[in-house]
N, C-alpha and C positions, 0 to 999 in steps of 0.2 A: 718621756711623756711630754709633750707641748700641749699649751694651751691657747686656745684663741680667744682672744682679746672682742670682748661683742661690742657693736658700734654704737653708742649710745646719742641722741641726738638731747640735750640739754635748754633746758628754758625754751623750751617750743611747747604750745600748748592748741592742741588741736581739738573745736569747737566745731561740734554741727551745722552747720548751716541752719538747719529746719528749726533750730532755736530761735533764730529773729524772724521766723514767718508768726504773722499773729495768728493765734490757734482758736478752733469757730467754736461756738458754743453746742453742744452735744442735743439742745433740746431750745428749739427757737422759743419766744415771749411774743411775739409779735401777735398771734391770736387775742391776748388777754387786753392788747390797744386797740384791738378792735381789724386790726389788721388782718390778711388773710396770706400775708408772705410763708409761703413753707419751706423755705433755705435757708438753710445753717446761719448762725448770726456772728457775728468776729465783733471783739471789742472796738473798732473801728466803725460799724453802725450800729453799733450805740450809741457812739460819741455821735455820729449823725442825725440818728434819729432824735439824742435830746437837745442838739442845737436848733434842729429844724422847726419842733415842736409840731403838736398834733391838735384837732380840731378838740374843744370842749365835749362834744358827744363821746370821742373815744375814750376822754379819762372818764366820764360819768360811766362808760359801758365797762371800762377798766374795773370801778367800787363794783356795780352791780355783779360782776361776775368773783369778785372774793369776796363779797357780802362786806362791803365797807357802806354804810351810809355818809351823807353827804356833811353831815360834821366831824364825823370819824376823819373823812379824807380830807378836810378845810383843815382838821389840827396838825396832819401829816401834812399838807405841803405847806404848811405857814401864811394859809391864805385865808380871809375873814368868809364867811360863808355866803354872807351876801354881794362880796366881791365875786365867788366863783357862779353865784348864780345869774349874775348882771352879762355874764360873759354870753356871747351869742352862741349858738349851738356850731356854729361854723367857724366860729371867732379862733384864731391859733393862739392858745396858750403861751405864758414866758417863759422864756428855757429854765431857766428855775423851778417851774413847778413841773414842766415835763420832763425835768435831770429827777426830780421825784418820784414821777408817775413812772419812770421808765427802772428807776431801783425795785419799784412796787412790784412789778410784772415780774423781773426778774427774782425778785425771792418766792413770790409765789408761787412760779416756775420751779425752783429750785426747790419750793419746801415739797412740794407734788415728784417731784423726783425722790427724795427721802421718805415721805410718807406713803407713795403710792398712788395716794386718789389727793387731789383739791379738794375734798370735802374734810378726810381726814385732816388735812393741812390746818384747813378755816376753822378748826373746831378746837387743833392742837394752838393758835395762834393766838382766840380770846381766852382761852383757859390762863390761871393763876398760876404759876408755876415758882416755885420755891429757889431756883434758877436766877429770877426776875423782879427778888423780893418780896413773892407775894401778889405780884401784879401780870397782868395779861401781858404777853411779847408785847403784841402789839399797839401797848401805850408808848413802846421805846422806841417806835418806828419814826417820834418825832424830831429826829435829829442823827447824822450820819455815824455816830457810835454806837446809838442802838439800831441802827441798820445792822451793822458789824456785828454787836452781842447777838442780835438774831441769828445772823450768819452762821457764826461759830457756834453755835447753840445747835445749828442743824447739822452738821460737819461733826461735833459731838454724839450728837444722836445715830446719823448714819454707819457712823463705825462702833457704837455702841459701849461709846464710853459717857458714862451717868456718875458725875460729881455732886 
């Protein structure tokens, strides 16, 4: 009986390609800026979109459509309220508060994918939850780890594990 010896190639590690293509978002944000783009979004315009920043009217259309009032969204982006209302309706926001507005869009986005409808979302978002201490999500939306605990909060939910 002989045996053959199989050719083993050693320390080679063979990687996909399509792993360094950056992969587009399944459900664009763009609508909730006000915008009206309906193509897939790549982490790469978003980095654009919140360098470029967007006109004041868009983020006020932004609250109005997740039922944020204007000190709700002054405590989320870190801006005084009478500074956001000084701004011109035309006036482009600082990337700072549109790297905000653009987090905004996208969880909402994202909670409306888990929940189903934006309404359900807006409704599971001011609620108290025990999760949260006690307190609404989104009182934690004022700073980027409770962006994150929101996050994982819904990614929890979606696969229907409840701690």
């Amino acid at each position: 009986m002989s045996y053959k010896i199989k050719h083993t190639v050693k320390n080679q590690v063979n990687e996909p390609m399509a792993m360094y293509i950056t992969q587009a978002s399944s459900t664009p944000f763009y609508n909730l800026l006000g915008g009206t783009k309906s193509v897939q979004s790549s982490d790469l315009d978003i980095i654009t979109l919140a360098r470029q920043g967007f006109p004041k009217k868009s983020l006020l259309a932004l609250a109005k459509k997740i039922s944020l009032n204007i000190q709700e969204l002054a405590g989320i982006l870190h801006i005084s309220e009478r500074t956001l209302q000084r701004y011109e309706d035309d006036a482009i926001i600082k990337t700072e508060y549109a790297e905000k507005a653009v987090e905004l869009a996208r969880l909402y986005t994202r909670g409306e994918e888990v929940f189903g409808s934006i309404d359900k979302f807006k409704l599971w978002i001011k609620t108290p939850s025990l999760v949260f201490n006690g307190e609404a999500p989104v009182s934690y939306l004022d700073t980027s780890a409770g962006f994150d605990m929101v996050f994982n909060e819904l990614g929890r939910i979606e696969h229907g594990i409840f701690v």
